[in-house]
C-alpha positions in Angstrom: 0.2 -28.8 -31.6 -3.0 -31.1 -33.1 -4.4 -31.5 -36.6 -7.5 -32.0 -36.2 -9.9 -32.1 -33.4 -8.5 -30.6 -30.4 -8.8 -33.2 -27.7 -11.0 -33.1 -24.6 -7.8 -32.5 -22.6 -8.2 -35.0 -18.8 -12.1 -34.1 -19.1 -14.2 -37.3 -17.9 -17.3 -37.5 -18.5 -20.3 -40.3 -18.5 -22.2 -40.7 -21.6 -26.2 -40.4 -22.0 -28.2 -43.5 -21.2 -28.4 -45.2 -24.5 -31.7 -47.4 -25.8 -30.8 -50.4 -27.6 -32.4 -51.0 -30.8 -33.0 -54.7 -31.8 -30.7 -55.5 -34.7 -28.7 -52.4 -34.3 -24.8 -52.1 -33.7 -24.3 -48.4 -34.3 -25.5 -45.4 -31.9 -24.5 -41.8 -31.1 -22.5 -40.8 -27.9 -24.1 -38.0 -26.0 -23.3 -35.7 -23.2 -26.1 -33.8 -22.1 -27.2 -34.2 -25.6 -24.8 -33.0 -26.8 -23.2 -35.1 -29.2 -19.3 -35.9 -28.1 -16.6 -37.0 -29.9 -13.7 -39.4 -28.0 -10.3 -39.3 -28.6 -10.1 -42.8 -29.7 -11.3 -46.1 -28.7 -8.6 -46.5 -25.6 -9.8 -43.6 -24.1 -12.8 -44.5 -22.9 -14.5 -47.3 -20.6 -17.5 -49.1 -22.4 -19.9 -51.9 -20.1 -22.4 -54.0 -22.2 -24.2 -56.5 -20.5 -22.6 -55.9 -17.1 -18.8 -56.4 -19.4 -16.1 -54.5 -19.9 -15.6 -54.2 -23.8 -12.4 -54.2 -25.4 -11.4 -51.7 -28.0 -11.0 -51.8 -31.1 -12.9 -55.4 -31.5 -15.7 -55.3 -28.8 -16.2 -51.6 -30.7 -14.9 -49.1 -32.8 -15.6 -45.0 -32.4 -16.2 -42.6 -35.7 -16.8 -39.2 -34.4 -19.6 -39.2 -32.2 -20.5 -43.3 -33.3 -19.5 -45.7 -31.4 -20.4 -49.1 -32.8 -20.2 -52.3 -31.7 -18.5 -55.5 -33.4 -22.2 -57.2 -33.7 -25.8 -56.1 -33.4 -27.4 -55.8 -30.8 -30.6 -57.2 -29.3 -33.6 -56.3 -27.4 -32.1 -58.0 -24.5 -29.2 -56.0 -24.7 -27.8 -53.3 -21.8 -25.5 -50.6 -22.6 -24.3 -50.2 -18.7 -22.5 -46.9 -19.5 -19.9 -45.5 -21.7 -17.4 -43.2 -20.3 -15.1 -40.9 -22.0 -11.6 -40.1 -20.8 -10.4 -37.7 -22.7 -6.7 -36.9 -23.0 -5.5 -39.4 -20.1 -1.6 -38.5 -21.3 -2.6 -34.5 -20.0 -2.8 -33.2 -15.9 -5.7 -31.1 -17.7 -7.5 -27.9 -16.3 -7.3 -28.4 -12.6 -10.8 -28.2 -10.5 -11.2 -25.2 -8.9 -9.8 -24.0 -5.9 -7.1 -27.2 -6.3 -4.4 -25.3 -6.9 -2.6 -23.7 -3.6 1.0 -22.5 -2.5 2.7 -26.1 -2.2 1.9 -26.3 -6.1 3.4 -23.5 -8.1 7.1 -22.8 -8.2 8.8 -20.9 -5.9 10.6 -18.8 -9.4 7.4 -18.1 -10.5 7.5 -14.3 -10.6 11.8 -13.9 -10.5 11.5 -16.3 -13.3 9.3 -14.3 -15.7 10.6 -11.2 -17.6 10.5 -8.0 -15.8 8.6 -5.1 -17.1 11.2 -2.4 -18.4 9.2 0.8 -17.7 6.2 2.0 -15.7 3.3 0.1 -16.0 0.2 1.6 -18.0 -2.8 2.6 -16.2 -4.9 -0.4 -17.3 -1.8 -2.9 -16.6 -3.0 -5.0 -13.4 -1.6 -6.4 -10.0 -2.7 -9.5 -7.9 -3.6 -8.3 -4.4 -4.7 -10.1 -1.1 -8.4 -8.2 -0.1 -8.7 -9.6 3.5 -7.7 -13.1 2.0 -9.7 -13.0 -0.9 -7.3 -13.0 -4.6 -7.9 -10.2 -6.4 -7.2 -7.7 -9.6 -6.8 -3.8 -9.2 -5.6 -1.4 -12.4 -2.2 0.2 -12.0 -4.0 3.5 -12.0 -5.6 3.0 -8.3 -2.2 2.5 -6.8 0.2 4.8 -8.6 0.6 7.9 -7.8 2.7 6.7 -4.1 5.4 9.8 -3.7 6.3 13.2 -5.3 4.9 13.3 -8.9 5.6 16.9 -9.8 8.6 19.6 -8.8 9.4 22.7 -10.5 11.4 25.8 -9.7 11.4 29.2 -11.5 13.2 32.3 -10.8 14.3 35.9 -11.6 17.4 36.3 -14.1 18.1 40.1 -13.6 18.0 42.7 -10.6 15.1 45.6 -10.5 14.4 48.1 -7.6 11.3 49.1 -6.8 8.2 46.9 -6.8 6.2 44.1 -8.9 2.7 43.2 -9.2 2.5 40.7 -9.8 6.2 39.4 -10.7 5.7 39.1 -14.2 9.0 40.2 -16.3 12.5 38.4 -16.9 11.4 35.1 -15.2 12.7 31.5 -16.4 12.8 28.3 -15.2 15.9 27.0 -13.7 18.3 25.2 -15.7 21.7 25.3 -14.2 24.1 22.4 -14.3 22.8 19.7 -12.2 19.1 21.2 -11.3 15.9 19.2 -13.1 12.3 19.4 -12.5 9.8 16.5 -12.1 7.0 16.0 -14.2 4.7 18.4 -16.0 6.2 21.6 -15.0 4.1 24.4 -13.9 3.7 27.5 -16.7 3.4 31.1 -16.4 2.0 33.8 -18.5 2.3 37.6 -17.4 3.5 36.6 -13.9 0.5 34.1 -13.6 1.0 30.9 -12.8 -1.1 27.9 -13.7 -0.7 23.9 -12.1 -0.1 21.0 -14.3 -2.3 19.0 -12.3 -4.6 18.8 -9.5 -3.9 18.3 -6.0 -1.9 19.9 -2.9 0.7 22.0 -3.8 3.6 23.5 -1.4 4.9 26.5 -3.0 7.7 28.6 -2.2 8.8 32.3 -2.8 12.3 33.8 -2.0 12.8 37.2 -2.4 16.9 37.8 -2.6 17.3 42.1 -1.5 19.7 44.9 -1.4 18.8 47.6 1.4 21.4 50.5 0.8 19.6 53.1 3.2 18.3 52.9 6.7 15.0 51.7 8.0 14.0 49.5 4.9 11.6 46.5 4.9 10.4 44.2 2.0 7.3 42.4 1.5 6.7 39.4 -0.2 3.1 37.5 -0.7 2.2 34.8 -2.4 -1.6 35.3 -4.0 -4.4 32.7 -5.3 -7.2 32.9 -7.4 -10.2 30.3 -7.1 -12.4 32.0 -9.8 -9.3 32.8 -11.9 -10.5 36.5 -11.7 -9.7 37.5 -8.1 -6.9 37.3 -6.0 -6.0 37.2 -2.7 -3.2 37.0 -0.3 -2.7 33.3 1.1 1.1 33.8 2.3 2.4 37.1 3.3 6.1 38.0 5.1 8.1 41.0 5.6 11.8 41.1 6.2 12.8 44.7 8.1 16.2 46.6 8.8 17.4 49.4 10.7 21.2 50.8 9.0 22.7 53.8 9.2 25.2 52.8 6.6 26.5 50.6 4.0 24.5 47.8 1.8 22.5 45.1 3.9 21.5 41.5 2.3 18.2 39.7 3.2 15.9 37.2 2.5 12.3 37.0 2.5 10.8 33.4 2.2 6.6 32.8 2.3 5.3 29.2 1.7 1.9 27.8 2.1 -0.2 25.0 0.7 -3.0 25.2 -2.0 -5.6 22.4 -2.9 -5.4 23.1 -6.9 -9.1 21.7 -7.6 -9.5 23.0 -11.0 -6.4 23.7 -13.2 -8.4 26.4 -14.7 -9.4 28.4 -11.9 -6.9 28.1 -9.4 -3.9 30.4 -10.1 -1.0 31.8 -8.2 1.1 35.2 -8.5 3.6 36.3 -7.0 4.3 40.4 -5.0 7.2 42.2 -4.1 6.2 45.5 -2.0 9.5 47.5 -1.1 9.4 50.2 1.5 11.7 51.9 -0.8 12.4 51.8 -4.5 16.0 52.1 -4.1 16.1 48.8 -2.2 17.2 46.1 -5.0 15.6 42.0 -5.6 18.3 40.5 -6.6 18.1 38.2 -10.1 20.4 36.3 -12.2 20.6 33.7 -14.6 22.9 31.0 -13.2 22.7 31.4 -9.7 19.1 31.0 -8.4 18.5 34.0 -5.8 14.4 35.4 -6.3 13.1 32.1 -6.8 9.2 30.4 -6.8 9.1 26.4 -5.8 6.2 24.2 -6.7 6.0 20.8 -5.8 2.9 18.9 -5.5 2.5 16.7 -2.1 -0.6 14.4 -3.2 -4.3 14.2 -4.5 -6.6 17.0 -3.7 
């Protein structure tokens, strides 16, 4: 730490040409006239008369002074005065001096670790075809699965649904957990947390108790969130003459989500028969929906 000036820190520099005035043993140091202020005397190289001068008695400094132990003359050459600045410092290296060979191989293990993910605006030193540069965190986040959820029916019904709208929740049996956001749903509609593509999912667990029964299941998407169309459609078919049967019915497709407000998704169940059961419950996921976002749209 310095009281005082801060010193010109291994900054050499050569003083203005100075005019010597007859009788005169006082003058100002200048740097591109700029007035400059040495460290001290012993920092800095002063030629009279083709001479090295000796500080301290050949000449004292006082700020931005420097005067000399007698007057001067007409005769009289100041060869040049150069200032040294803080010769005790390495100072600000010249640029492009610093390479590999100089900085310490602990450099980065050696500095505390960041705890938690970095902020958007937090930056990273990256190689563009050999040339050092910045980028912000957010242009290179964002490099795996940032968004996983899973909802599904808690009790059975027969018959149809459209859309699936009534006792749905989201899972939360021991040992499941979603990732990020988490999707929401209101009447049976479903609306993305974020942009991007999406794979989603529907399972449709069923009872058939008669013969000749079939279920459909379709997953529907809205643009406009208005209308609706089919995007994923499958239908799972038995032939029995007696006795309960057990089937699944799975659809999936992807959907670019451009606009969080417009595109939706719902979710149909069409039984050929209303005895035929979708099975529900609230600890074991059977009729389920999966959401999980791949990457930017």
């Amino acid at each position: 730490m310095y009281i005082g000036k801060q010193p010109v820190v291994g900054n050499f520099q050569v003083c203005d040409s100075i005019s010597v005035v007859n009788g005169q043993a006082a003058y100002t140091m200048q740097v591109g006239s700029a007035n400059v202020e040495p460290e001290n005397a012993n920092h800095m190289l002063v030629s009279l008369n083709g001479v090295l001068q000796k500080p301290g008695s050949s000449f004292t400094i006082s700020g931005a002074t420097i005067t000399f132990a007698s007057n001067l003359v007409t005769n009289d050459v100041i060869d040049f005065i150069i200032l040294l600045g803080d010769t005790l410092s390495v100072g600000t290296p010249s640029d492009d001096s610093v390479g590999a060979a100089q900085i310490k191989a602990d450099l980065i293990s050696g500095t505390t670790a960041l705890a938690a993910e970095p902020a958007d605006t937090d930056e990273f030193l990256v190689s563009d075809a050999g040339v050092l540069k910045r980028i912000d965190y957010s242009y290179i986040k964002g490099g795996g699965i940032t968004e996983a959820d899973q909802f599904r029916l808690t009790t059975n019904f027969t018959g149809d649904a459209n859309p699936l709208s009534s006792n749905l929740e989201r899972v939360d049996t021991g040992g499941w957990d979603k990732l990020g956001t988490g999707m929401s749903v209101s009447s049976g509609i479903f609306t993305f947390p974020s942009t991007g593509i999406w794979l989603v999912k529907f399972r449709v667990n069923t009872v058939y108790n008669g013969e000749n029964r079939y279920c459909t299941a379709a997953i529907q998407v809205t643009t406009d969130n208005s209308s609706y169309a089919n995007i994923a459609s499958g239908e799972q078919g038995i032939q029995s003459s007696s006795g309960n049967v057990y089937g699944n019915t799975l659809v999936e497709t992807l959907i670019d989500c451009t606009d969080t407000s417009n595109v939706k998704v719902k979710f149909n169940i069409d039984n050929e028969d209303d005895s035929t059961t979708v099975n529900g419950s609230s600890t074991v996921t059977y009729t389920n929906m999966m959401f999980i976002r791949l990457g930017d749209t």
